[in-house]
Legacy VTK file of the C-alpha trace (Angstrom):
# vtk DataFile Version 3.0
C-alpha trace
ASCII
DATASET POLYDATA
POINTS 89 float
78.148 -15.351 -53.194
79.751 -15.395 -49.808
82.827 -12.697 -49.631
85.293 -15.705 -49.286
84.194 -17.114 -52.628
84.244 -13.933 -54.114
88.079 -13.709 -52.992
88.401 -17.571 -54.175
87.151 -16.580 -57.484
89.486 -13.388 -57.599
92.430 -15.716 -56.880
91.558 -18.292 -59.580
90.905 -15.911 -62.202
94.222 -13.941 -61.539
95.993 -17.608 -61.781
94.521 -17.835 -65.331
92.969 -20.422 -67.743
94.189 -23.135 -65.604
91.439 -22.376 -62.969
88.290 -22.138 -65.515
86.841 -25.814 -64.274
87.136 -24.404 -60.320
85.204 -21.252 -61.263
83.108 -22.401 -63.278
81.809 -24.965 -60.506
81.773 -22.121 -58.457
79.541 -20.172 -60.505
77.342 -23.470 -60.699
77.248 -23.625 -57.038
76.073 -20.240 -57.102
72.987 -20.204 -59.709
71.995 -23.561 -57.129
72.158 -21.218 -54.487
69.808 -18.271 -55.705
67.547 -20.845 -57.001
67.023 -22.113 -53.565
66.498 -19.073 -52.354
64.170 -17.749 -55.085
61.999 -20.437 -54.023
61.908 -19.374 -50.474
61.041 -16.144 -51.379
58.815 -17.085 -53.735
57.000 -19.213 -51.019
57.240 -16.594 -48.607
55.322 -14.388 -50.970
52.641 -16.523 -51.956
51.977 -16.983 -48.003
51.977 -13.254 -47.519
49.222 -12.647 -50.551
47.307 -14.992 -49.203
47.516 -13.434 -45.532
46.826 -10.301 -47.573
43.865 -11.623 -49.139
42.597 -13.131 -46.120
42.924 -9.417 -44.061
40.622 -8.049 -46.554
37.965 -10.383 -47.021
37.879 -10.039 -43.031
37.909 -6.219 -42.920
35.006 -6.450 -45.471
33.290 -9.161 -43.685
34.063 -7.073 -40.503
35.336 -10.465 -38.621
38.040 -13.228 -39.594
35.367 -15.675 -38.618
34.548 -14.837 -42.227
37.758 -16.517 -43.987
38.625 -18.523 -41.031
35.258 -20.737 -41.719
35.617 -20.607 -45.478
35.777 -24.464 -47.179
39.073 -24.714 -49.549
36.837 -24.656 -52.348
35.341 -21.054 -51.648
38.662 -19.875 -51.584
40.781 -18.528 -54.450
42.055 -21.605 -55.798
45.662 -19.712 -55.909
45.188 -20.020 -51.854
43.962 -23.538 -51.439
47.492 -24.685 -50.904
48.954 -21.894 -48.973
46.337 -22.389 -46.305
46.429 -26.006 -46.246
50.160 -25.610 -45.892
49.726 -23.113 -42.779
47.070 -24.964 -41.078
49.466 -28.146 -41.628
46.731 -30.307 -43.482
LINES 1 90
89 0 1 2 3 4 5 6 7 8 9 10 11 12 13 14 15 16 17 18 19 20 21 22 23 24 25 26 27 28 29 30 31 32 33 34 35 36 37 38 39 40 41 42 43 44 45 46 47 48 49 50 51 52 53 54 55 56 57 58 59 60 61 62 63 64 65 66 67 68 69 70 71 72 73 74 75 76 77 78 79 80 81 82 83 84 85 86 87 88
């Protein structure tokens, strides 16, 4: 929650009851907020386990011409997406 809503939310809450619908919708804003960015994260994970994944199978392969080449379906299927998504397929 951004400082200003924090001070909103402050204010309402010291004018009482009569302010439970504002902060409430405030609080709703909120959980819409972290959900969004939850996601991002999440995304933003899943992309750097993949890059993770693909680092080793290189270092193991001793080139990336090793993962680079790979067909989705000899990847882990948890990847298929991810790289599609990077590679803009």
């Amino acid at each position: 929650m951004q400082l200003g809503d924090i001070k909103r939310f402050i204010e309402m809450a010291m004018q009482g009851d009569e302010t439970i619908d504002e902060r409430l919708q405030l609080i709703v804003n909120q959980k819409e907020a972290v959900k969004l960015l939850i996601d991002k994260l999440n995304a933003t994970l899943k992309t750097l386990e993949f890059k993770h994944w693909y680092y080793e199978t290189a270092k193991n392969a001793g080139t990336t011409e090793v993962p680079r080449n790979m067909t989705l379906e000899e990847l882990p299927a948890e990847y298929r997406e991810v790289r599609k998504k990077l590679r803009g397929e």
